[in-house]
N, C-alpha and C positions, 0 to 999 in steps of 0.2 A: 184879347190880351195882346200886347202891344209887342210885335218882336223885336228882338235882338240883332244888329246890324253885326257880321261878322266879316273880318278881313282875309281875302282870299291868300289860302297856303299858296298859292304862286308868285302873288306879288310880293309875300314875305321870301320866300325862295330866291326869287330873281332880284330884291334888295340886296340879301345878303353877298350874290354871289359878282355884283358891282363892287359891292365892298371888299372883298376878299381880290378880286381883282386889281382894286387900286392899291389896296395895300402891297402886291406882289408886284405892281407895276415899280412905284415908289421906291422897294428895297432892292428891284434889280437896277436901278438908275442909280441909285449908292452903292453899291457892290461897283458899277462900270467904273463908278467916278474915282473910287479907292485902290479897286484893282487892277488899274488901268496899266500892262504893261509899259517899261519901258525899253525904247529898240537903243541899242551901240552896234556902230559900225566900228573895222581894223583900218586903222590909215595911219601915216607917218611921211614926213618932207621926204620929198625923192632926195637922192645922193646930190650933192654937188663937188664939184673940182674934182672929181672922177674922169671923167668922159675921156677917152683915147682921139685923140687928132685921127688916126687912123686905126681901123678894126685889130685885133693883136691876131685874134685867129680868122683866115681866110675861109668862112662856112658859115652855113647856117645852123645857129639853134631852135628845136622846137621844147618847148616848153607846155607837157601835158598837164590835162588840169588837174590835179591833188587830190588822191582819195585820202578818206578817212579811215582812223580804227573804229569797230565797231564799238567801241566804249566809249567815244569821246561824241558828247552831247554836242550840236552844232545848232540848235533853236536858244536855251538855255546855259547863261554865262552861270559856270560851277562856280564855286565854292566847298572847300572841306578841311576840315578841320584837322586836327592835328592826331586825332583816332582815326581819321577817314571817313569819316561822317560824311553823308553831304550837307550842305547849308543852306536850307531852301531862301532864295531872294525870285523878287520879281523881274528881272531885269532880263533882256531876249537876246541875242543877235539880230539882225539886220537882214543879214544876208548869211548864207554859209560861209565860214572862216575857212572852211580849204580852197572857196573859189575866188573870196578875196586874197590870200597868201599867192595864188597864182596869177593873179591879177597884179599884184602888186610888186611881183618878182619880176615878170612880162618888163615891167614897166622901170624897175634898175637893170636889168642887163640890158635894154635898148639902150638906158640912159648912158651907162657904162662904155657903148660902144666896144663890148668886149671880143664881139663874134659878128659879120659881115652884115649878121639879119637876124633878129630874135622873134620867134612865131608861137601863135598857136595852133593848139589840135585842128582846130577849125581852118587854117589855111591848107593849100594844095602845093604850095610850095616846096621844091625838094631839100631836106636839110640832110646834114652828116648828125650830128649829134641829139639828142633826145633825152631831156632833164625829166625825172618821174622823183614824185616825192607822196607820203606819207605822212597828215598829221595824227599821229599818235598821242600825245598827250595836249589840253590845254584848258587848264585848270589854275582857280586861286586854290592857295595852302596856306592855312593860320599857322604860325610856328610862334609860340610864344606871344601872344596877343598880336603880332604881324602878321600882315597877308603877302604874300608873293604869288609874280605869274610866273606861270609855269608853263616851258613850250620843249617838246620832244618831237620834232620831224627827222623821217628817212629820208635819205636822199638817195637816188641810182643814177650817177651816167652815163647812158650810152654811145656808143661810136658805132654807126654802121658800116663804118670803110674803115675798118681797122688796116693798117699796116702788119705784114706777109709774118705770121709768129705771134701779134699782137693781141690785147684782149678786148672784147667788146664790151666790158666792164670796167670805166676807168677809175668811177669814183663810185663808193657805196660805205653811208657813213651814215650815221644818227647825229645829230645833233641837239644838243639840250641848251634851254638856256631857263633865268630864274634872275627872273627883275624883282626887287622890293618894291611892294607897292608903299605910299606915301603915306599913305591912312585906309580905313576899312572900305571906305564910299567905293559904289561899283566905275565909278568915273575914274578914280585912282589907281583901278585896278585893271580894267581897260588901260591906261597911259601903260602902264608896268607893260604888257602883254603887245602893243606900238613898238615902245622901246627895244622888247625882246628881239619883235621880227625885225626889224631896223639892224639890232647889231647879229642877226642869225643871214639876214642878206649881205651881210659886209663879208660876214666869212665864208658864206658858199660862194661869192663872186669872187674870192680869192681862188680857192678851193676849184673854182670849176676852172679858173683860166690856169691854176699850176698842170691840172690832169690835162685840159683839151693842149698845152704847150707841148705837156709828154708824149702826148699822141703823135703828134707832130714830128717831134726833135727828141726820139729816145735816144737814152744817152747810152 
């Protein structure tokens, strides 16, 4: 009696499990390609026709580098709605937004010329004054089919050579600020959140040269 040729349970085994493999291959290479995040960076034109001919205050600033609240996502550009939702999108930061804002601060108070030498932590340099800041909020908010950015930093000044009565604490303030963005796109809403720190530099460089002048020249 003539037998029967049978195909070994292995080779059907180990077919299958090429298959199942390529199929897992294939749909993680479409998940990459769809959920592919994307990175923004915080940047904006440094100041121009600012710059002082000569420094206003005779010192050095240092300028520490920005912590964060512990709520404020720094991988993850937010979004939330107008219940407070969050708003899941795919979209990252770059870098940490508190150590670009300090980076980017560094970089108008040298332009400014406001203070003899503007540093950071990282230098050994001796300074009188010492900027510490907090970013506390920074988030898009739907209001009415609109998005806005939204920017909440602390500010603290230090003087370590206070004058004889004076305070070591010149300036300690919150600032907020709330750009409309242009439309929903995460690119529009990045610009909004540029703009923000742009006009939240204008005003602490005002801000820090009326306190460090006080220091100076109380009245």
């Amino acid at each position: 009696m003539p037998g029967v040729r049978r195909t070994p349970k292995v080779k059907k085994r180990a077919g299958f499990f090429v298959v199942v493999c390529g199929v897992l291959f294939v749909t993680g290479c479409a998940m990459s390609l769809t959920d592919k995040a994307v990175y923004y960076s915080l940047n904006y034109p440094a100041p121009t026709g600012v710059k002082e001919e000569r420094s206003v205050i005779p010192d050095t600033l240092m300028i520490y580098k920005f912590l964060v609240a512990p709520d404020v996502d720094v991988d993850t550009i937010v979004v939330k709605s107008q219940a407070g939702k969050e708003i899941a999108r795919g979209e990252r930061w770059q870098e940490n937004p508190a150590d670009t804002i300090t980076d980017l601060l560094i970089r108008d108070f040298q332009d400014a010329n406001i203070f003899s030498n503007t540093i950071n932590q990282l230098s050994d340099a001796k300074y009188r004054y010492a900027l510490e800041g907090i970013l506390s909020t920074m988030e898009g908010r739907e209001r009415g089919g609109k998005v806005n950015a939204v920017l909440e930093i602390e500010i603290t000044l230090i003087d370590f050579e206070p004058r004889l009565g004076g305070k070591k604490v010149i300036l300690n303030r919150r600032y907020k600020v709330e750009v409309p963005a242009k439309d929903s796109r995460s690119e529009s809403l990045v610009s909004g959140f540029n703009q923000g720190l742009k006009q939240f530099s204008e005003r602490l460089r005002a801000d820090v040269l009326a306190a460090a002048k006080s220091s100076l020249n109380p009245s």
